[in-house]
N, C-alpha and C positions, 0 to 999 in steps of 0.2 A: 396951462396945458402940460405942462411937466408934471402936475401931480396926476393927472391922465392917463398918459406914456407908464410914470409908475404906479400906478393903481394895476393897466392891463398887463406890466411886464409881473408883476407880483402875482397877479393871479393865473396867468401865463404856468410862473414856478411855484405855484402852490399844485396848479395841474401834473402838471410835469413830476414833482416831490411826489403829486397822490401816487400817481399811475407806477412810477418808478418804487412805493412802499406797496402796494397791491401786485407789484411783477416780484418783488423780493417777497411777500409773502407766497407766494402762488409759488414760487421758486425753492422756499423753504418746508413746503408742506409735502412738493414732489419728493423732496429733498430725505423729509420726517419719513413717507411712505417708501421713497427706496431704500433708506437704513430699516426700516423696520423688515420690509422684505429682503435684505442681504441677512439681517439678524435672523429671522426664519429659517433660510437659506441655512446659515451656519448653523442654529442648534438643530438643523435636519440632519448636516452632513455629520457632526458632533455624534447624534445620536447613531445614525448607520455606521460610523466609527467606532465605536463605542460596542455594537452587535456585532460586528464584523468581530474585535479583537477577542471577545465572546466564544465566537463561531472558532475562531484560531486556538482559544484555550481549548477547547472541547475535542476539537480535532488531536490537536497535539496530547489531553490525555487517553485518546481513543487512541491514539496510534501509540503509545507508550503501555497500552491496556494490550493491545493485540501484540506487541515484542513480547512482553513476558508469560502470555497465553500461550505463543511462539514456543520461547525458551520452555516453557514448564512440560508442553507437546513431547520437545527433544530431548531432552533430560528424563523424560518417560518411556521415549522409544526402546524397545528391548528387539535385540536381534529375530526376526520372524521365524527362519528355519528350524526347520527337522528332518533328518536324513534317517527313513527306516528300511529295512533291508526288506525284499520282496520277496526272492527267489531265486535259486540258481546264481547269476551272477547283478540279481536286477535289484535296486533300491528305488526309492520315491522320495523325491525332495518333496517338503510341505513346507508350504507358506501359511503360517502359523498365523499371521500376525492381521491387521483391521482393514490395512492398506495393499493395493495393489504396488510389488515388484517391477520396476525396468529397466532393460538391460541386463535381464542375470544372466550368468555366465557360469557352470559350474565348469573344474579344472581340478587337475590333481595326475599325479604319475601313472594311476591304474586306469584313470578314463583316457586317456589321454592315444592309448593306443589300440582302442576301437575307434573304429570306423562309428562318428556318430555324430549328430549333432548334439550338441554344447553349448546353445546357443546362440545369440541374445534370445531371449524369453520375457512376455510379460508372465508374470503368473498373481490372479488374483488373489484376494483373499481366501483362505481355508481352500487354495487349488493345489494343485500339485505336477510335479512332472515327473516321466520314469527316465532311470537312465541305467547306463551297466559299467561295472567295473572289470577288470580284466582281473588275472587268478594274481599270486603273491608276489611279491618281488622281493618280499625281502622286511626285516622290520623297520621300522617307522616310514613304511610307502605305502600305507594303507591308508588314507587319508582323502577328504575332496577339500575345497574350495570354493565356497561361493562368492561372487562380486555381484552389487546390484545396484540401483539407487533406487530412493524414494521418487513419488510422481512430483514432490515440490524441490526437488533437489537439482544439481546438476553433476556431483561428483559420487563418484563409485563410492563406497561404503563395500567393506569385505568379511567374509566368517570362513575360517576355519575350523574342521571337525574330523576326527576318527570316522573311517566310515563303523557301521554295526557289524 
């Protein structure tokens, strides 16, 4: 009777060993398939990493392309005006230049004591504005002043001139 007992205990643990090597397989193949799909996972993230740092160079020499687009603009900029005499005591400032003027101000000892406006002004390109100077005062008072800024700017930019 005891080789009975051990015959069923034995087949008992051979049951037991199956099921327990069929749960570890079953357990190792979830196992295979979630490494595979974490592995996916990472050379996805790898790759959009990878475009991403891409997308960061391209930016950075686009924005290093538009600085010296920039600098090369300003370093080209030539003062706009032109101050031509009109009449009597009347001149016409011209904006010479490609860009709209703002904030201009023109100033000077001979404008200065008429009754006029002066100011602020946009004036666009190839526009103009009239203004008058009063009679001599004397040498070196014949003179205006312009202050302006460009539309991408935010500080005054100035020209001095002889009036004509």
């Amino acid at each position: 009777m005891l080789g009975w007992i051990a015959v069923v205990t034995a087949t008992m643990a051979l049951i037991v060993a199956v099921f327990a090597a069929l749960s570890t397989r079953n357990s190792a193949r979830r196992a295979d398939a979630s490494s595979a799909r974490a592995l996916d996972a990472a050379e996805q993230a790898l790759t959009a990493a990878e475009e991403a740092a891409v997308s960061v160079v391209r930016s950075a020499e686009a924005a290093e392309l538009m600085v010296a687009i920039e600098q090369r603009r300003d370093a080209a900029y030539v003062t706009p005006w032109t101050i031509a005499f009109e009449h009597g005591a009347g001149f016409v400032l011209i904006n010479e230049g490609a860009e709209t003027a703002c904030d201009v101000i023109i100033s000077g000892p001979m404008l200065e004591r008429l009754s006029q406006e002066l100011g602020p002004w946009e004036i666009g390109p190839r526009a103009s504005r009239r203004f008058y100077a009063a009679g001599d005062l004397g040498p070196g008072s014949k003179w205006a002043e312009v202050s302006w800024r460009r539309p991408t700017e935010h500080e005054l930019r100035s020209w001095r001139t002889d009036l004509p």
